[in-house]
C-alpha positions in Angstrom: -18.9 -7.6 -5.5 -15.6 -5.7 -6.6 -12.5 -7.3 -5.0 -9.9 -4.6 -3.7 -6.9 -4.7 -2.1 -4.6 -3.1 0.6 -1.3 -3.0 -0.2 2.1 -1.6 1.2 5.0 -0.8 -0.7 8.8 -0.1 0.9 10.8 3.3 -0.9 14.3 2.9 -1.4 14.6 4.5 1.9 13.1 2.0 3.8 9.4 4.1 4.5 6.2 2.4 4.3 3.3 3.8 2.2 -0.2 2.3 2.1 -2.6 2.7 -1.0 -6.0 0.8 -2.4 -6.2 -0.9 -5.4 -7.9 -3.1 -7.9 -4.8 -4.3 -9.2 -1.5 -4.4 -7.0 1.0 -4.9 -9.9 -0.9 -2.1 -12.6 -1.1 0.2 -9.3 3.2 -0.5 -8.3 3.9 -0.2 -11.9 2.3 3.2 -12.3 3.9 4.1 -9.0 7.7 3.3 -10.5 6.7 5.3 -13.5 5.9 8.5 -11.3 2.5 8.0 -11.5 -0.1 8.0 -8.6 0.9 9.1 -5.4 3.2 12.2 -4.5 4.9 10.3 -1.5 7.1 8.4 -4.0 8.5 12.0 -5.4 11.5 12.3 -3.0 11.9 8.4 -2.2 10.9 5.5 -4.8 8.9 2.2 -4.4 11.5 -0.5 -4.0 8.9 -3.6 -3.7 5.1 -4.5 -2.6 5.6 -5.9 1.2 2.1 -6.5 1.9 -1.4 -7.4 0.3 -4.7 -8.0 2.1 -8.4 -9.0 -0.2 -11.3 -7.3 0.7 -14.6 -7.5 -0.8 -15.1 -3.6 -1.3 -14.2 -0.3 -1.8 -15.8 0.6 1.7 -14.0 -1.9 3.3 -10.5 -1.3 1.3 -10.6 2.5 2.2 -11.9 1.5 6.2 -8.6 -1.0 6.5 -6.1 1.2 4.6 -7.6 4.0 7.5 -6.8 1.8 10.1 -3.4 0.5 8.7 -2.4 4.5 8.2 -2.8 5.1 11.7 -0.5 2.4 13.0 3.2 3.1 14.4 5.7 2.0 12.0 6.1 -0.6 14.5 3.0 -2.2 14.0 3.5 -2.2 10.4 6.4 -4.2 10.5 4.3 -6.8 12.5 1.8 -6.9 10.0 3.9 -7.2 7.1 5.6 -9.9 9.2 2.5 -11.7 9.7 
């Protein structure tokens, strides 16, 4: 079994943005660097606010579904949690 995580990383301006991921630091890295995702094109990664394990790909990519269609609101909870 793979392990994958969720993560969340905060932009500069203070959005949330939720990606997959083997590796969490390789992925943020290649996110400062203007690599990976066009979200980060108008407002950079500031910091990784959340990680959760999973055991798969499946699972990783059924989570990081769920977490996308939360409020901002909710979010914040989770990160809090």
């Amino acid at each position: 079994m793979d392990t994958w995580y969720i993560y969340i990383i905060e932009t500069k301006n203070k959005k949330l943005y939720t990606g997959i991921t083997k590796d969490v630091e390789a992925r943020f890295q290649k996110h400062l660097e203007g690599g990976g995702a066009k979200f980060f094109r108008t407002d950079p990664p500031s910091k990784v606010v959340y990680t959760e394990r999973v055991e798969s790909k499946s699972s990783a990519l059924k989570r990081e579904i769920a977490i996308k269609k939360l409020s901002k609101t909710k979010k914040l909870e989770l990160i809090k949690d």
